[in-house]
C-alpha positions in Angstrom: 114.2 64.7 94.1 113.3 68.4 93.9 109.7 67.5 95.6 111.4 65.6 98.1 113.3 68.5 98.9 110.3 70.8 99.2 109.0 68.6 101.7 111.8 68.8 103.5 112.4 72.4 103.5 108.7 72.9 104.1 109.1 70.5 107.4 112.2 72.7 108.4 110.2 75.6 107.9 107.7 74.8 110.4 110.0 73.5 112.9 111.9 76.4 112.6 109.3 78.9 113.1 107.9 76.7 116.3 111.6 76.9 117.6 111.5 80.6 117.0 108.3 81.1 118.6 109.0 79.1 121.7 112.2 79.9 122.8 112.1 83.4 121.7 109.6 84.7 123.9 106.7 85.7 121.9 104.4 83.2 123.2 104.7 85.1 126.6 104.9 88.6 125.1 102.2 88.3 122.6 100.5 85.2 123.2 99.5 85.5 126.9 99.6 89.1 127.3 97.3 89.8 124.6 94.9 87.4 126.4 95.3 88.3 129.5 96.2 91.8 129.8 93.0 93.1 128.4 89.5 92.7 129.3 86.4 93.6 127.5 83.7 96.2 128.1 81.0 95.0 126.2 77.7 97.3 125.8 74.3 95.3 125.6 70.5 95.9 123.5 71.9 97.5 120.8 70.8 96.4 117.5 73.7 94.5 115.9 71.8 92.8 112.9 73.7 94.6 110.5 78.0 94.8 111.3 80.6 97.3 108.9 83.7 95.8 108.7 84.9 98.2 106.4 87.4 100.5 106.3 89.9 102.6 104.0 93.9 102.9 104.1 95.8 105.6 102.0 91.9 105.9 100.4 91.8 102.5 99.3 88.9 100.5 100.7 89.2 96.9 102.1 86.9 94.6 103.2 87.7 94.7 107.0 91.0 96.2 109.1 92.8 92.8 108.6 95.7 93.0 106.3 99.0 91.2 105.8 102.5 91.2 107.0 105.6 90.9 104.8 106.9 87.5 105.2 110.1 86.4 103.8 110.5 83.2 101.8 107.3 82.2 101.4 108.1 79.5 99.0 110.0 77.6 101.5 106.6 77.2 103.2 104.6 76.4 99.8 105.8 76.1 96.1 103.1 78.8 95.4 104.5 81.0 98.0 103.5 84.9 97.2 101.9 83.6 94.3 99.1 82.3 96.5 99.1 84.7 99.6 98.4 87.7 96.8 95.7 85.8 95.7 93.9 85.3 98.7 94.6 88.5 99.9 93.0 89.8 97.1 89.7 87.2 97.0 89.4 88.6 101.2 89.8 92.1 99.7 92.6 93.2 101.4 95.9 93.9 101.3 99.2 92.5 101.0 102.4 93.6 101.8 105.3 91.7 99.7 108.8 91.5 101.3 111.9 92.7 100.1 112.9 89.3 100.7 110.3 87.4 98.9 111.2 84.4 96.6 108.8 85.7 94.1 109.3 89.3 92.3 107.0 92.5 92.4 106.5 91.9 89.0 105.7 88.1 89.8 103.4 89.2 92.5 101.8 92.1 90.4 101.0 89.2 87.5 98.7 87.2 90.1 95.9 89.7 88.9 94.2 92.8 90.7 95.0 93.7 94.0 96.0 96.3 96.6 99.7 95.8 97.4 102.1 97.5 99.4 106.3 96.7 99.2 108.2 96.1 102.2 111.8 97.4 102.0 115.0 97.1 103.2 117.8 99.2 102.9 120.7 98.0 101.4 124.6 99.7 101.4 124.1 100.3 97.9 121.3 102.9 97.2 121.6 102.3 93.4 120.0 99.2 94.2 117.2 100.6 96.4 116.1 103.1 94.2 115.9 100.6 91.6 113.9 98.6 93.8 111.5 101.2 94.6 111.0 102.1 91.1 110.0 98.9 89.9 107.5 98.1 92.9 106.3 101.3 92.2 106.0 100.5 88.1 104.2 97.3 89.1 101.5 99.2 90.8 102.1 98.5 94.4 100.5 101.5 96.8 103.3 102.1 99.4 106.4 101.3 101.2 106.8 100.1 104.2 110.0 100.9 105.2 111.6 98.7 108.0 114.0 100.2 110.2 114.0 98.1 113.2 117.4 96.0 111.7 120.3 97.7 111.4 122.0 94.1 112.7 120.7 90.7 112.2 118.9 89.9 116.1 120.2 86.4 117.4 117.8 84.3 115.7 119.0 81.1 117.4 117.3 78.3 115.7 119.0 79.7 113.0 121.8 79.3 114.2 121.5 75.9 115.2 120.6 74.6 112.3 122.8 76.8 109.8 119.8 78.3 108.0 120.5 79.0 104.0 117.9 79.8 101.5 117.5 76.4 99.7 119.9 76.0 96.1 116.3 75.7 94.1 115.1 79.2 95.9 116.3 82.7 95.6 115.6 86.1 96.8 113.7 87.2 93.3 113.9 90.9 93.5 117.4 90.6 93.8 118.1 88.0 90.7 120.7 89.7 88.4 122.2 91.8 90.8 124.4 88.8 92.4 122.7 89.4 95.7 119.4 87.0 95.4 121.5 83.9 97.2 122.9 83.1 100.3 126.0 81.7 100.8 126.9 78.9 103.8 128.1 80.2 107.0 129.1 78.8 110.3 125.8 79.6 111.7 123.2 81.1 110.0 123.5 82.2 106.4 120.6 85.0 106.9 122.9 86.8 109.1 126.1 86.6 107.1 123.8 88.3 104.1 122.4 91.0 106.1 125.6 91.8 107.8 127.1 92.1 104.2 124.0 93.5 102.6 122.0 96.0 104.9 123.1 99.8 106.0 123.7 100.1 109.5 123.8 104.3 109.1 120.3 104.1 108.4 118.7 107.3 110.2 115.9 109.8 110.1 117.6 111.7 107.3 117.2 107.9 104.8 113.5 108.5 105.2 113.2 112.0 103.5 116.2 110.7 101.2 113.0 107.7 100.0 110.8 110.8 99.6 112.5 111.5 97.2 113.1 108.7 94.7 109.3 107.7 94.9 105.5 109.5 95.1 104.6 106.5 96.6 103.9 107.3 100.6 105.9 105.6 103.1 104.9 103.7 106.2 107.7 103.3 108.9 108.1 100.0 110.5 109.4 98.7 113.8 108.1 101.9 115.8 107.4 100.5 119.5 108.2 104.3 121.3 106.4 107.6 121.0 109.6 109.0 120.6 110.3 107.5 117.4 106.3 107.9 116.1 106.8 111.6 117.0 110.2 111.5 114.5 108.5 109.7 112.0 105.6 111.9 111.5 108.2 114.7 111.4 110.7 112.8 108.5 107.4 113.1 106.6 106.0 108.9 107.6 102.7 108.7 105.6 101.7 106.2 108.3 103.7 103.8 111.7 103.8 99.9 111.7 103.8 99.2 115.6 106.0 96.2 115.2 108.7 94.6 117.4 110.2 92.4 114.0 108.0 89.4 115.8 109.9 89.4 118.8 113.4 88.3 117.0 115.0 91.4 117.3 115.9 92.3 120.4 114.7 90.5 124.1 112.5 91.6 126.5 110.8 94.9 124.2 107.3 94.8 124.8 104.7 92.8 123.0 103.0 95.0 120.0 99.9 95.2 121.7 101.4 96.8 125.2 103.2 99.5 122.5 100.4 100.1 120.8 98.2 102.7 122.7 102.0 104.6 123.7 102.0 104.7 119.9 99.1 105.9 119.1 98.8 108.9 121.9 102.3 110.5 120.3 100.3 110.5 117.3 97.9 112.2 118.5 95.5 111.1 115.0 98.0 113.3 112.3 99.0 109.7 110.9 97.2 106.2 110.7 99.1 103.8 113.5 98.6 99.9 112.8 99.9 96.9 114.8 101.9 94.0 113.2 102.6 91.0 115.3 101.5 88.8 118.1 97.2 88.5 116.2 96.3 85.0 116.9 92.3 85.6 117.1 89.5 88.0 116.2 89.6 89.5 119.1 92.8 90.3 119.4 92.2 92.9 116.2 89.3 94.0 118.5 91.8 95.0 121.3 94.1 96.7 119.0 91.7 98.7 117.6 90.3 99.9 120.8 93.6 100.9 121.4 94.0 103.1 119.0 94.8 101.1 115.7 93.3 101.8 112.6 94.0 98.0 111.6 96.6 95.1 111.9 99.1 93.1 110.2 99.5 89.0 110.1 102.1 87.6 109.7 102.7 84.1 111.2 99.2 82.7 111.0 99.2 83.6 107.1 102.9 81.4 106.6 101.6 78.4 108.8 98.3 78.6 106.9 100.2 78.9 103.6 102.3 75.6 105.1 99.1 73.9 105.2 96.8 74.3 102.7 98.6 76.7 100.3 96.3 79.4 99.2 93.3 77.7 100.1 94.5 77.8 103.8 95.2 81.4 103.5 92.1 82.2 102.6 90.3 80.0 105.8 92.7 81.9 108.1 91.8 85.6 106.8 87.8 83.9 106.6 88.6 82.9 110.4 89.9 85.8 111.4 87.2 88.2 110.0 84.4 86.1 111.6 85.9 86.1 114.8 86.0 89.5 114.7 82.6 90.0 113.4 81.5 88.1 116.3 83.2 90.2 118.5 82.0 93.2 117.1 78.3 91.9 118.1 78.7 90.7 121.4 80.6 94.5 121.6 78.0 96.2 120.8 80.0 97.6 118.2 78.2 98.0 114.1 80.7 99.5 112.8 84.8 100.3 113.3 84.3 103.5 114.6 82.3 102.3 117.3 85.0 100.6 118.5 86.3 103.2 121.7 88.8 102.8 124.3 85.9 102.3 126.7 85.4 98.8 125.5 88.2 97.3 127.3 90.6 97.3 130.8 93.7 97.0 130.0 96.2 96.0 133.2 97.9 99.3 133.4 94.4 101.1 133.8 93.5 102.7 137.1 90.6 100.8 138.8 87.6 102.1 137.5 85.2 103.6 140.0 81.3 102.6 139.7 79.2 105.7 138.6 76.6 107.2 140.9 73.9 106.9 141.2 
């Protein structure tokens, strides 16, 4: 009976997610923007025999500028759930970041074996619970947080909705196990919203990211910055690094896809803070665009859960494998060896001004 019921949370899952991604925009936002908005430049006889992938964040080095996205719920996808993702994320070399919402605990997560982590958190009306939350990613050796501040309110997630979404009775939000806040009770449309409209601070503000800095060493990334006027607020509140991310498009309508934020981003930092883009990578060389853009790497997050759907960690693993040979290739045919040889000059985007042939 409980396999049966997997199944069929793992079919909803899927459906669900399709639904989300259909009707929600973000195939038209991220999907044919991020193929069509941007050409490339590429430069030609250079000797590409050898390609650096490489790269560091916060010091630590990983195996290329790939990394991935806090997903919540991953065991309504696979029964291995974040079991499996930290795994693979950890054979690619790489990191992961673990939701605040995962059903499988930082100390679950941080049992999987060796890895470069960081914690995704929300921040909920009672700080007792945050700081406690903190502590213990922080104890289980994850490297930073990445605070999301892009939800003070639930956005009208519609499939969910329609179909009443509750976390399955045989799943629970781990981290949250003890503290009678790990399940989610039935609602007249979606169960996720009733729990973050009971659960999550609306006063969040600037002043809650110094408040962080000061419960934990560990340095603090700043999620769900699509404006230069917040990345010029975050640097200021002390942000160790910004998340470009637009909460894959199921915030708020018509915001920009991450990729046409990006380079707005990146310019208000003006280099005093790593920017990286979360959302809307589908190929290799989308993380090509973004980092000609400005990026110093990017975030998956839906190709990871449908992978994980799949294959379990095995599929994780071919999507992160895809991913970094697509952008390998792309790299070559670029011109590019290594990351830093990725410049601005290698692409068009849409909003450039012509560009005028030199003379000759």
């Amino acid at each position: 009976m409980k396999q049966l019921q997997r199944k069929n949370c793992r079919r909803w899952f899927l459906t669900t997610m399709h639904q989300e991604q259909r009707t929600n925009g973000l195939l038209i936002r991220t999907g044919k923007h991020s193929q069509g908005f941007c050409k490339f430049r590429p430069r030609i006889l250079i000797d590409v025999s050898k390609i650096d992938m490489t790269t560091t964040v916060l010091g630590f080095k990983i195996s290329m500028p790939i990394m991935i996205a806090p997903t919540a719920m991953q065991k309504m996808a696979h029964p291995e759930g974040e079991y499996a993702t930290a795994r693979a994320a950890s054979a690619a070399g790489t990191i992961m970041t673990l939701s605040s919402w995962a059903t499988s605990s930082v100390e679950e997560v941080a049992s999987t074996g060796p890895g470069i982590r960081f914690f995704q958190l929300y921040v909920y009306k009672d700080r007792h619970v945050v700081a406690q939350l903190v502590r213990r990613a922080e104890r289980a050796g994850f490297k930073a947080i990445a605070l999301t501040v892009d939800t003070p309110r639930l956005g009208r997630r519609e499939a969910d909705i329609k179909n009443r979404f509750v976390l399955p009775p045989f799943l629970s939000l781990k981290n949250f196990e003890g503290l009678d806040m790990g399940k989610m009770d039935q609602a007249n449309d979606s169960g996720l919203a009733s729990y973050v409209a009971g659960q999550i601070d609306r006063s969040l503000s600037w002043k809650d990211v110094k408040w962080l800095q000061t419960i934990t060493d560990l340095p603090i990334f700043v999620k769900g910055v699509i404006t230069a006027e917040d990345a010029r607020l975050a640097i200021q509140a002390g942000a160790a690094g910004i998340i470009v991310s637009n909460h894959g498009a199921r915030q708020l309508d018509y915001v920009p896809a991450t990729i046409m934020a990006l380079e707005e981003v990146v310019k208000a930092a003006q280099g005093r803070v790593p920017v990286f883009l979360d959302g809307g990578v589908r190929r290799g060389t989308d993380v090509f665009k973004a980092l000609a853009l400005g990026a110093s790497g990017i975030f998956i997050g839906r190709p990871v859960v449908f992978s994980l759907a799949a294959e379990g960690e095995a599929g994780v693993r071919k999507v992160l494998q895809m991913l970094r040979e697509e952008f390998e290739l792309t790299m070559a045919l670029s011109g590019c060896r290594s990351l830093k040889e990725i410049t601005r000059d290698h692409i068009v985007a849409e909003w450039d001004r012509p560009r005028l042939p030199p003379r000759l």
